[in-house]
PALUM-45732 format. One record per residue (C-alpha): residue in one letter; residue number from 1; x, y, z. Coordinates in Angstrom, 1 decimal, padded with zeros to 4 digits. Layout:
<atoms>
<atom res="a" n="NUM" x="X" y="Y" z="Z"/>
...
</atoms>
This chain:
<atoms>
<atom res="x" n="1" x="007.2" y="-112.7" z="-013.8"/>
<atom res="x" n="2" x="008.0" y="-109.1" z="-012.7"/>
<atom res="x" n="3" x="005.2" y="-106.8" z="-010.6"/>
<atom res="x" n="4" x="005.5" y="-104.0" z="-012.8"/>
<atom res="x" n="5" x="004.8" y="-105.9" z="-016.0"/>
<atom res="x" n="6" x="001.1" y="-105.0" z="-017.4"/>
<atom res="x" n="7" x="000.7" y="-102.8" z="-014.2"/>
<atom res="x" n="8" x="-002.3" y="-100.5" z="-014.4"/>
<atom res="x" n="9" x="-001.4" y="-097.1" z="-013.0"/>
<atom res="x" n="10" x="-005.0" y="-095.7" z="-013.4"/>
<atom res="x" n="11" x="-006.2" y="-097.8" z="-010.7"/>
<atom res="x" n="12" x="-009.5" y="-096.4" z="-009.4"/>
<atom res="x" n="13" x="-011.1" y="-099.2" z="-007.3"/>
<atom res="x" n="14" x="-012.2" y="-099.3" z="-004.0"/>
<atom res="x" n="15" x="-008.9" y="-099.0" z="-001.7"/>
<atom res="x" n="16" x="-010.6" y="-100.0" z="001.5"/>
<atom res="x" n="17" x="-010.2" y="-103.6" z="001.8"/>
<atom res="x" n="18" x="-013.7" y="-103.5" z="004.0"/>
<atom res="x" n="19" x="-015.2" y="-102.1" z="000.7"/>
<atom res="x" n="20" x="-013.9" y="-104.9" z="-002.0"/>
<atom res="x" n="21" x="-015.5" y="-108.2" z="-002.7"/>
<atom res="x" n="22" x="-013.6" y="-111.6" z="-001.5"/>
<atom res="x" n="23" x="-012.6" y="-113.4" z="-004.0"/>
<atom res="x" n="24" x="-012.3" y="-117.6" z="-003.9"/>
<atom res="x" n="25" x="-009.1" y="-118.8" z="-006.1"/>
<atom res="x" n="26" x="-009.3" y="-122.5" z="-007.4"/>
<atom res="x" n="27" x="-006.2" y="-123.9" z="-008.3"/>
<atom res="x" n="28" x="-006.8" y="-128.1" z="-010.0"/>
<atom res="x" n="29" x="-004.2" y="-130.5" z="-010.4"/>
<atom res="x" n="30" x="-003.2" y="-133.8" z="-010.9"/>
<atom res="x" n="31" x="000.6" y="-135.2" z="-010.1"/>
<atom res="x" n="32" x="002.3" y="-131.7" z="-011.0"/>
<atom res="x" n="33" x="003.5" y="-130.6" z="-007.5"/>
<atom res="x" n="34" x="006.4" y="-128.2" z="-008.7"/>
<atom res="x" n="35" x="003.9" y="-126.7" z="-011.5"/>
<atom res="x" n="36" x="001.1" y="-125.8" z="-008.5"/>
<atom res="x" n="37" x="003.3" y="-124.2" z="-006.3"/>
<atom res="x" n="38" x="004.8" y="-121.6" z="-008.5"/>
<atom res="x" n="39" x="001.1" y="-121.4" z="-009.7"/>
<atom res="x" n="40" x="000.4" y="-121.0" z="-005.8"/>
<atom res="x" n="41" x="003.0" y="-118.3" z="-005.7"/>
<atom res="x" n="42" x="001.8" y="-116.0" z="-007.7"/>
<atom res="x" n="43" x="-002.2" y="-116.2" z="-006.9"/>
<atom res="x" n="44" x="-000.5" y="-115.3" z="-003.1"/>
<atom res="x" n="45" x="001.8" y="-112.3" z="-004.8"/>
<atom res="x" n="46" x="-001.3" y="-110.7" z="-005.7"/>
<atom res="x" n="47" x="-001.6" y="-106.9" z="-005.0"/>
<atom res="x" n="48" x="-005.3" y="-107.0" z="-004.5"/>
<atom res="x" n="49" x="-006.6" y="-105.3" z="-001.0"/>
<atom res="x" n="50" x="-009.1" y="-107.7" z="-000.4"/>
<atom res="x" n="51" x="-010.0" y="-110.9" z="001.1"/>
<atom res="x" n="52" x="-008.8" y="-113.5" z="-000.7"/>
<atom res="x" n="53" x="-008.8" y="-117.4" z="000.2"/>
<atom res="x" n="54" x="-007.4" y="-120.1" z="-002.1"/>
<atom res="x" n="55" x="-008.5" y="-123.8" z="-002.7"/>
<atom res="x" n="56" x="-006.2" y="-126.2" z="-004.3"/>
<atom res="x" n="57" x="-008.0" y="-129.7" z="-005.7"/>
<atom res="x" n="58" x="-006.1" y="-132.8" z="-006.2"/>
<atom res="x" n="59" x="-007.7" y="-134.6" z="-009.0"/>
<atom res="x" n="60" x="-007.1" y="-138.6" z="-008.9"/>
<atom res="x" n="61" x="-004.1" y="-137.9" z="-006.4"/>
<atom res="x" n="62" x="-003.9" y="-137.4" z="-002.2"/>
<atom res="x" n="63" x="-004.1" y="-133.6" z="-001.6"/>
<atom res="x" n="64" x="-001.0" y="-132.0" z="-000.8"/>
<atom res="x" n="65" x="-001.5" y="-130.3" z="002.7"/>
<atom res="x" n="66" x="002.3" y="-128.7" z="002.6"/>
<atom res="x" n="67" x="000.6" y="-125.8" z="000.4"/>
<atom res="x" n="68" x="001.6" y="-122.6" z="002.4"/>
<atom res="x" n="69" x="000.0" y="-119.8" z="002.3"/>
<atom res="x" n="70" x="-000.3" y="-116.5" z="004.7"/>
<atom res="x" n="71" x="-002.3" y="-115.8" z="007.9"/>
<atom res="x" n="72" x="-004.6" y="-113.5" z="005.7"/>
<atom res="x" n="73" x="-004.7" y="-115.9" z="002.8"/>
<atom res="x" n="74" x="-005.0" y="-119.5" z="003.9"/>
<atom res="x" n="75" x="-004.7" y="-122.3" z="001.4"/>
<atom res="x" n="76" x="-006.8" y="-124.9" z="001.7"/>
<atom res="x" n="77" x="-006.1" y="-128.7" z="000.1"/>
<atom res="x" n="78" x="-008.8" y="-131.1" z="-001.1"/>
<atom res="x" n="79" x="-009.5" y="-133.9" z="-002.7"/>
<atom res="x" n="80" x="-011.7" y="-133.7" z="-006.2"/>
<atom res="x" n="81" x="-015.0" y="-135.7" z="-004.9"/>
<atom res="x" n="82" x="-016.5" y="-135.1" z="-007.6"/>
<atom res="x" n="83" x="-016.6" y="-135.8" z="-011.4"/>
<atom res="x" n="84" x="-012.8" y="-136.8" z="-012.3"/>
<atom res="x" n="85" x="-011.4" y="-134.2" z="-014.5"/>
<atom res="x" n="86" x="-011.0" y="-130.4" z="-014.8"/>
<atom res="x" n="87" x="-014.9" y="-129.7" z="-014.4"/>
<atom res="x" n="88" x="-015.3" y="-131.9" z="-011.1"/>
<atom res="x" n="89" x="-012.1" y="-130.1" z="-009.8"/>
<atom res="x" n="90" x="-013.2" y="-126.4" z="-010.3"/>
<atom res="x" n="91" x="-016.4" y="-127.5" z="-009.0"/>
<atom res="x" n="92" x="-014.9" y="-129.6" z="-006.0"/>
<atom res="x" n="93" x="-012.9" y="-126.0" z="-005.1"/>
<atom res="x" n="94" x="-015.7" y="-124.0" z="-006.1"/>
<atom res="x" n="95" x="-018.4" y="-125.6" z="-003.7"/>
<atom res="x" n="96" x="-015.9" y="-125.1" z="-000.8"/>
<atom res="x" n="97" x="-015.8" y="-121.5" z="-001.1"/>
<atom res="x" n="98" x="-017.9" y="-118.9" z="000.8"/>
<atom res="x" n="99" x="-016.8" y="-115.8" z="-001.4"/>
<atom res="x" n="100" x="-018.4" y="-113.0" z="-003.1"/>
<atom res="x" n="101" x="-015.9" y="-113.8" z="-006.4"/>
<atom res="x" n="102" x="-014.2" y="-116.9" z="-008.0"/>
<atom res="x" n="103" x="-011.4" y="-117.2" z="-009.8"/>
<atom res="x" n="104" x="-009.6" y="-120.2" z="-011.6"/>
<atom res="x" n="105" x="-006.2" y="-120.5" z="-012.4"/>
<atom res="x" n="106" x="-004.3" y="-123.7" z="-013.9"/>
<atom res="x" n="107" x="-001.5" y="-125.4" z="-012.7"/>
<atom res="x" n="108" x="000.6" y="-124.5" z="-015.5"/>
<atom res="x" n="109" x="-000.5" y="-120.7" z="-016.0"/>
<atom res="x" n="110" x="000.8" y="-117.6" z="-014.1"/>
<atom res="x" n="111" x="-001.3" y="-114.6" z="-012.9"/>
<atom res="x" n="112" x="000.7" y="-111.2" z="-012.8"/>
<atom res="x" n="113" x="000.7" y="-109.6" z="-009.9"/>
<atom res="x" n="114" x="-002.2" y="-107.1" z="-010.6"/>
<atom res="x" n="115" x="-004.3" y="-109.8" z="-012.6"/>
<atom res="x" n="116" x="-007.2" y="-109.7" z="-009.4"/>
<atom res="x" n="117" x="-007.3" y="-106.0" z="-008.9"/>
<atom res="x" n="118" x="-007.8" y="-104.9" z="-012.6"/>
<atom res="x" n="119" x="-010.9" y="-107.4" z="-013.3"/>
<atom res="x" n="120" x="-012.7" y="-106.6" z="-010.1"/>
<atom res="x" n="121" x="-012.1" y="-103.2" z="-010.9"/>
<atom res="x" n="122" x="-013.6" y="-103.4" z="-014.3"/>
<atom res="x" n="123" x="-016.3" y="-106.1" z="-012.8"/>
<atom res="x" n="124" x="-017.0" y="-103.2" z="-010.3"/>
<atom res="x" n="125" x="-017.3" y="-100.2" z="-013.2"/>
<atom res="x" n="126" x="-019.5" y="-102.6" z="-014.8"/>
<atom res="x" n="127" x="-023.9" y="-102.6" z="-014.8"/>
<atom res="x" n="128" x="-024.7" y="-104.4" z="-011.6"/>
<atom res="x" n="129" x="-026.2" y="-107.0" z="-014.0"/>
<atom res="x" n="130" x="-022.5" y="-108.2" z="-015.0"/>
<atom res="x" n="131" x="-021.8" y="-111.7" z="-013.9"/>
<atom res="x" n="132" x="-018.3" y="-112.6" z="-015.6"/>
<atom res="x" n="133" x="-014.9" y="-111.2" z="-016.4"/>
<atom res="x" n="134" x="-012.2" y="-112.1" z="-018.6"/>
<atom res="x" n="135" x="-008.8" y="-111.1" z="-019.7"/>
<atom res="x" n="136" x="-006.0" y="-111.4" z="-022.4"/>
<atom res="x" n="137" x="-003.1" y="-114.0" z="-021.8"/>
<atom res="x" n="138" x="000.5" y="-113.6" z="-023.2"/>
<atom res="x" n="139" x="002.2" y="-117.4" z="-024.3"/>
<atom res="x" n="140" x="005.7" y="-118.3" z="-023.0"/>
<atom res="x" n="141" x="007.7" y="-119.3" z="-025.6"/>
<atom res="x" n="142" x="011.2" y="-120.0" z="-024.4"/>
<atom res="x" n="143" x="012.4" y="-116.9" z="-023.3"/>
<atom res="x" n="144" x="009.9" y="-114.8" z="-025.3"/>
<atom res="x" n="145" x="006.5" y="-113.9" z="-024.2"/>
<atom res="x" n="146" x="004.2" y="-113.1" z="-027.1"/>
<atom res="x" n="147" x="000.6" y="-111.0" z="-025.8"/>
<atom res="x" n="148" x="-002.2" y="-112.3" z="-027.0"/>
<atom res="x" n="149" x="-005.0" y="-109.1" z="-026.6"/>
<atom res="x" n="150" x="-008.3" y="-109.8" z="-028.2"/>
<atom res="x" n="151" x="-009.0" y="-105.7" z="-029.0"/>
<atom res="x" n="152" x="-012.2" y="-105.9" z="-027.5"/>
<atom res="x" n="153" x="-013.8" y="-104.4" z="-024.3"/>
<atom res="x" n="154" x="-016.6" y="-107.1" z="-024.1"/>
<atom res="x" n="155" x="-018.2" y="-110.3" z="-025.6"/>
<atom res="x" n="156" x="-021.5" y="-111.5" z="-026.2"/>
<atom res="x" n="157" x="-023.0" y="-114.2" z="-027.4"/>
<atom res="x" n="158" x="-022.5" y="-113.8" z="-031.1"/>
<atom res="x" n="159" x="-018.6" y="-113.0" z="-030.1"/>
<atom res="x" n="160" x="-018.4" y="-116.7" z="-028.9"/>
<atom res="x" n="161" x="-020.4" y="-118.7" z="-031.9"/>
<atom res="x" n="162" x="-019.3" y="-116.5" z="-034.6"/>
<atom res="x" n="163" x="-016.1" y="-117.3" z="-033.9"/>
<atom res="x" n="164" x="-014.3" y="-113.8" z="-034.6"/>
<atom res="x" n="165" x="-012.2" y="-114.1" z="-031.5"/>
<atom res="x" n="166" x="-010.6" y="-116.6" z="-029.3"/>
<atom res="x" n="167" x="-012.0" y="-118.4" z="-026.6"/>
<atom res="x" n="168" x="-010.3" y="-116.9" z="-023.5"/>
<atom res="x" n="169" x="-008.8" y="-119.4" z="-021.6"/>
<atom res="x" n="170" x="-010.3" y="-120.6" z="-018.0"/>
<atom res="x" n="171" x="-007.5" y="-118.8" z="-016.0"/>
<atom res="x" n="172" x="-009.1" y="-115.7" z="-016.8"/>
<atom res="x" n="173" x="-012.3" y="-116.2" z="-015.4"/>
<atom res="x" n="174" x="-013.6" y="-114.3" z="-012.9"/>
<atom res="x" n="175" x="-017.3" y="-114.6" z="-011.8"/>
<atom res="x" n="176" x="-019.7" y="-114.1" z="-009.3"/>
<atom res="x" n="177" x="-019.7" y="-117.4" z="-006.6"/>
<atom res="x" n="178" x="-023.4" y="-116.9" z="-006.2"/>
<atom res="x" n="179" x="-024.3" y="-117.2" z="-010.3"/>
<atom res="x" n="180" x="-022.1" y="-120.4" z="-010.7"/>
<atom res="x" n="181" x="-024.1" y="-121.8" z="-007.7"/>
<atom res="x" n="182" x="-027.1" y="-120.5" z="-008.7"/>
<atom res="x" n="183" x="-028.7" y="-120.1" z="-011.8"/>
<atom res="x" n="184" x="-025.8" y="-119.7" z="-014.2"/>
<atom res="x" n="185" x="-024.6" y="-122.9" z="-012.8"/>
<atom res="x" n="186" x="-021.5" y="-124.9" z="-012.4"/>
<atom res="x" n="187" x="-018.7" y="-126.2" z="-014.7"/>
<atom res="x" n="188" x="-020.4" y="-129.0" z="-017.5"/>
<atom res="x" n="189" x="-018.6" y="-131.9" z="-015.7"/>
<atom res="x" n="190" x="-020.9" y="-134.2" z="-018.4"/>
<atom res="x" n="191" x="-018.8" y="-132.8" z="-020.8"/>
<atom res="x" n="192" x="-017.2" y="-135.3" z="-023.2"/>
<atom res="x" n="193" x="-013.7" y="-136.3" z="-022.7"/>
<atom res="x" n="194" x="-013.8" y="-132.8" z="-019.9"/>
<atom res="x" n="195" x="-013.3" y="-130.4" z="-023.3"/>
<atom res="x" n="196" x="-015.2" y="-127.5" z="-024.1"/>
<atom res="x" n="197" x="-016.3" y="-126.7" z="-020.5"/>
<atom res="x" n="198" x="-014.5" y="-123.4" z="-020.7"/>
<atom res="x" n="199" x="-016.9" y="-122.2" z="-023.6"/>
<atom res="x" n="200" x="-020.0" y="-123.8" z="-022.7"/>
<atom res="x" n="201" x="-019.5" y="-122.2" z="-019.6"/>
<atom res="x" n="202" x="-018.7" y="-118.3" z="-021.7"/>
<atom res="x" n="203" x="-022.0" y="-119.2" z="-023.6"/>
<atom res="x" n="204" x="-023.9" y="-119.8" z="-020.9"/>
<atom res="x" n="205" x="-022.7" y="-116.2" z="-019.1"/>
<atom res="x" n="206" x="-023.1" y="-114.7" z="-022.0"/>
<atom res="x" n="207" x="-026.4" y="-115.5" z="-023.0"/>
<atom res="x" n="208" x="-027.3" y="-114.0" z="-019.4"/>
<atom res="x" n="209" x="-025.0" y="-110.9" z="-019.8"/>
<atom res="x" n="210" x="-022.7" y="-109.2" z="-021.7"/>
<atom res="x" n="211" x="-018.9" y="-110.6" z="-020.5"/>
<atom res="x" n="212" x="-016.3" y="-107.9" z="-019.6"/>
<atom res="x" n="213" x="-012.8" y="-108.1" z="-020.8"/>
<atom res="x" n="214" x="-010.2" y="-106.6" z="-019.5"/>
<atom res="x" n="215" x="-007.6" y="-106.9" z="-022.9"/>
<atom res="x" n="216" x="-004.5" y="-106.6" z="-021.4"/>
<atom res="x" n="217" x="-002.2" y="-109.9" z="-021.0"/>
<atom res="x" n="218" x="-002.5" y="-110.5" z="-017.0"/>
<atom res="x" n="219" x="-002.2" y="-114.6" z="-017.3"/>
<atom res="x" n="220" x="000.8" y="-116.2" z="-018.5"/>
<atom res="x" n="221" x="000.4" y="-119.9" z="-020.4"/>
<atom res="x" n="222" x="003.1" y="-122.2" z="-021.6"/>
<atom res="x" n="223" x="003.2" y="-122.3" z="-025.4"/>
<atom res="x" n="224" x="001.4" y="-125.8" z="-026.2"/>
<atom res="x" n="225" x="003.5" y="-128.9" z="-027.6"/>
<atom res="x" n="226" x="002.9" y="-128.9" z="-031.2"/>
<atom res="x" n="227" x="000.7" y="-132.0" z="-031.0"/>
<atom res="x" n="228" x="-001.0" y="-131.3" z="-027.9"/>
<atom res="x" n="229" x="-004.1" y="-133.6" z="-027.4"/>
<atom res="x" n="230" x="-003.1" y="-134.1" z="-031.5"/>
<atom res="x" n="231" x="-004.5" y="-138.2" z="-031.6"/>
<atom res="x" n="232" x="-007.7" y="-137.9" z="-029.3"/>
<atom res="x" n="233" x="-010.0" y="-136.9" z="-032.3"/>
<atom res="x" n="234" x="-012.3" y="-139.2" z="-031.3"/>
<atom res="x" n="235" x="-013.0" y="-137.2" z="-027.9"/>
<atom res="x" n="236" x="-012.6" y="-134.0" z="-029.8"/>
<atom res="x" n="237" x="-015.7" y="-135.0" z="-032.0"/>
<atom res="x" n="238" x="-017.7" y="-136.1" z="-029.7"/>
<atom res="x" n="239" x="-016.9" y="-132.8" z="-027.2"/>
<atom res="x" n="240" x="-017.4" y="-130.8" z="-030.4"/>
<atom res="x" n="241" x="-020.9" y="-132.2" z="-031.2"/>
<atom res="x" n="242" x="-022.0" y="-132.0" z="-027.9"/>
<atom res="x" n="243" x="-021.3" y="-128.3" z="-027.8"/>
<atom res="x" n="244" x="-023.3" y="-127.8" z="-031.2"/>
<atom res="x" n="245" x="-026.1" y="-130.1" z="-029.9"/>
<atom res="x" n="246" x="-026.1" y="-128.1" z="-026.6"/>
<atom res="x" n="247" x="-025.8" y="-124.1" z="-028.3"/>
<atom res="x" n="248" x="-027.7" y="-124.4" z="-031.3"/>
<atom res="x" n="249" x="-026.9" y="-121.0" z="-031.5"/>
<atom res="x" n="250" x="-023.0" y="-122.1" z="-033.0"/>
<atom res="x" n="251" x="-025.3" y="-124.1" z="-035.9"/>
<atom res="x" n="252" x="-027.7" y="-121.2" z="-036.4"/>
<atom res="x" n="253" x="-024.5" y="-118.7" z="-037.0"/>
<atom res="x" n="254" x="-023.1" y="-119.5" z="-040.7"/>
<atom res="x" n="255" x="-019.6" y="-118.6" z="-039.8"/>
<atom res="x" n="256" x="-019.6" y="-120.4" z="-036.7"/>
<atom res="x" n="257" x="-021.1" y="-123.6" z="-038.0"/>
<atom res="x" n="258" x="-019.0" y="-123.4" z="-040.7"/>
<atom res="x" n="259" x="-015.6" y="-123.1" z="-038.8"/>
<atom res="x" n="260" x="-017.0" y="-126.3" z="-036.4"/>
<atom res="x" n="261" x="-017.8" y="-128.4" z="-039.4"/>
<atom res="x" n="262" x="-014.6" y="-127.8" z="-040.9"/>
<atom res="x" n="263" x="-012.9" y="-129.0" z="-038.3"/>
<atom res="x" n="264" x="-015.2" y="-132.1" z="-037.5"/>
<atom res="x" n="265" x="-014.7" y="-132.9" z="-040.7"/>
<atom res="x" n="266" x="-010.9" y="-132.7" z="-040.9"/>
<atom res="x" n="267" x="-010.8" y="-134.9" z="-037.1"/>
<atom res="x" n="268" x="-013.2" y="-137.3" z="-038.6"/>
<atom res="x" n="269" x="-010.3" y="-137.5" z="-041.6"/>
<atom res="x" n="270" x="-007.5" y="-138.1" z="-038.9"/>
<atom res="x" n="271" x="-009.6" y="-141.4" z="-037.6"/>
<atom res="x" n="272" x="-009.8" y="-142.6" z="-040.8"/>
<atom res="x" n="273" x="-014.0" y="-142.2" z="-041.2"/>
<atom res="x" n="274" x="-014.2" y="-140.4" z="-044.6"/>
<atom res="x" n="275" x="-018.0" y="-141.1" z="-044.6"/>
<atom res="x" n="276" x="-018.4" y="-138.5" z="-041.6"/>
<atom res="x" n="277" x="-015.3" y="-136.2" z="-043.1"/>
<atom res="x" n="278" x="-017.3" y="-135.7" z="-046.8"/>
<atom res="x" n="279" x="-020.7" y="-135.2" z="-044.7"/>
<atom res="x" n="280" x="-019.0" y="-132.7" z="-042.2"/>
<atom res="x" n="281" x="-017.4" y="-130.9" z="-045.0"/>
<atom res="x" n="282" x="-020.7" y="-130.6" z="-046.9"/>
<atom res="x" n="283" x="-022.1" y="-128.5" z="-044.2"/>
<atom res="x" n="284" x="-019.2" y="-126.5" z="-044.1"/>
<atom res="x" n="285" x="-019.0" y="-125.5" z="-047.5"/>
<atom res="x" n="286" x="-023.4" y="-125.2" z="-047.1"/>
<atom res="x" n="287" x="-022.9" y="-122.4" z="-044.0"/>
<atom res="x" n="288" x="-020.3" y="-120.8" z="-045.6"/>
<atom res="x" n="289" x="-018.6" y="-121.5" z="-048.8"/>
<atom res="x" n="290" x="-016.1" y="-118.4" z="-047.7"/>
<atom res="x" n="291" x="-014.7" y="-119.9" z="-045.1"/>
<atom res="x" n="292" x="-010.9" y="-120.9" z="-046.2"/>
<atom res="x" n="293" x="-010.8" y="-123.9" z="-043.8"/>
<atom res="x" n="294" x="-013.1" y="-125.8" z="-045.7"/>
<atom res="x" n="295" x="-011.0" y="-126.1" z="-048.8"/>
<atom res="x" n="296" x="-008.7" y="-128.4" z="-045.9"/>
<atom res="x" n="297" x="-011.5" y="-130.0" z="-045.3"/>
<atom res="x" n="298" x="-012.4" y="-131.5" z="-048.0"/>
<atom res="x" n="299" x="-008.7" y="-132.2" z="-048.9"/>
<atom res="x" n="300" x="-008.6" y="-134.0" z="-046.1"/>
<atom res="x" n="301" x="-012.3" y="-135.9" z="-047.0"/>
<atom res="x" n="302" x="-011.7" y="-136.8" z="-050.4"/>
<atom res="x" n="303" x="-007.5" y="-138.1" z="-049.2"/>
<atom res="x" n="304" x="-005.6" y="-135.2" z="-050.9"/>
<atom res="x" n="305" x="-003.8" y="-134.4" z="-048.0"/>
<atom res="x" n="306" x="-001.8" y="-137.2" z="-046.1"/>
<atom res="x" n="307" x="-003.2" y="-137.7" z="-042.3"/>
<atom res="x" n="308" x="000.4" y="-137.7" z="-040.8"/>
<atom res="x" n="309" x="000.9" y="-134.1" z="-042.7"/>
<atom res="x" n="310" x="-002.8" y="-132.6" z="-041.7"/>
<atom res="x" n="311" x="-002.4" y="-134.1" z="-038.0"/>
<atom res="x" n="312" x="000.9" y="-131.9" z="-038.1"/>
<atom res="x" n="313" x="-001.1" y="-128.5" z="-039.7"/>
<atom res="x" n="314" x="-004.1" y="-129.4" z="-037.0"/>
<atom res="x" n="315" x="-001.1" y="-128.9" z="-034.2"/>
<atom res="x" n="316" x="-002.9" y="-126.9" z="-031.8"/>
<atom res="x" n="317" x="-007.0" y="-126.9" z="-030.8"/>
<atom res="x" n="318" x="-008.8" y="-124.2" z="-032.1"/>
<atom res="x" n="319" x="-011.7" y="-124.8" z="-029.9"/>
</atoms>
């Protein structure tokens, strides 16, 4: 990662560091030690002026207190005491902090160098009633890094059922410490199989506020493995239902409930229930017929498509 990659010369922010808003990293993990310190490295390479202070959470493993970081930027190591899995972690390091902002970053994911500086910048130009920021990511493939800019400014609620855009990823966020706390409220650790919190968690922000994006590639992710969580359909369902059953806003948008009853349909499919795969694809073709996913579907419902060969299409989660 170089500093001048994605740099923003029109920074206009606050440049008294008296004047900014601290800001609480939280870095989970679980047995990748090499992974969270270069993860480390770059939250600590940030050029934002203001207070920072940065809590890593071992999840399932002892914490690591060999974590360096600098006199002005300590690093703190704890233990996830609460639910086992991503949720519980955020919300272990999240519940430790006495910051104005957090911020989560992933073990495996990067921040460039001005990631901090350009979202509390645009969280600052923002109406006072703004609660969460996001911003776009660029995927490491290799050698090649391919950005991945949604071309929007902002998301609302309709952004995020519709479907029209992808859910940013949680290494983006940056919110307010006293809304998760408080009546936003923290990660879903309830959630099934600990998917979907990232976008239960954008639907509940946005159903407070409009989200601000900043749509320029400041977080770097590893390109997935092509089948990436590809045989847990089970817990995909299940996470899946429970966001529909939670936002009945994703069933009340035709598109949306479409797109989600497509893909429930081609899971159920992959684990061999057909009974829930023609069902699923039935209400997928009933909220929108348009929708070109559910002609997979119901290949995959009525058997026309073999499961090793639509396991291999499904590669990658879409939610």
């Amino acid at each position: 990662m170089t500093t001048d990659v994605n740099a923003d010369p029109t920074h206009t922010g606050p440049t008294d560091p008296a004047a900014l808003p601290s800001v609480g990293v939280v870095i989970p993990t679980r047995n990748r030690p090499m992974l969270v310190r270069r993860a480390l490295e770059a939250v600590l390479a940030q050029d934002y002026a203001g207070r920072m202070r940065i809590i890593v959470v071992f999840d399932g493993t002892r914490a690591d207190h060999g974590l360096r970081g600098t006199e002005s930027r300590p690093v703190l190591a704890l233990a996830n005491w609460r639910t086992p899995g991503l949720a519980g972690t955020r919300n272990t390091g999240l519940l430790g902090l006495d910051t104005d902002l957090v911020a989560f970053c992933d073990d495996a994911h990067q921040w460039h160098p001005d990631k901090l500086t350009a979202q509390v910048d645009a969280l600052l130009a923002a109406p006072s009633s703004t609660e969460f920021v996001t911003c776009a990511t660029e995927v490491k493939h290799g050698e090649r890094c391919e950005p991945q800019p949604l071309g929007t400014a902002s998301m609302r609620l309709p952004d995020l059922v519709h479907a029209r855009i992808p859910v940013p990823r949680s290494s983006t966020f940056l919110a307010r410490r006293a809304a998760m706390t408080g009546p936003l409220g923290l990660l879903a650790e309830e959630a099934p199989g600990s998917r979907n919190e990232d976008w239960d968690l954008l639907l509940r922000a946005a159903k407070r506020a409009p989200i601000v994006h900043v749509d320029r590639p400041l977080v770097r992710v590893p390109a997935p493995p092509r089948a990436h969580f590809g045989y847990e359909y089970a817990s995909k369902i299940a996470a899946l239902r429970w966001m529909m059953s939670r936002h009945p806003e994703i069933r009340g948008c035709r598109p949306g409930a479409a797109r989600a009853y497509g893909q429930l349909a081609r899971w159920s499919a992959l684990t061999g229930n057909r009974r829930d795969a023609w069902a699923f694809s039935r209400e997928a073709v009933r909220s929108n017929w348009r929708e070109p996913r559910n002609a997979l579907a119901i290949a995959a419902a009525s058997g026309v498509v073999n499961t090793r060969l639509l396991g291999l299409i499904e590669g990658r989660p879409e939610f």
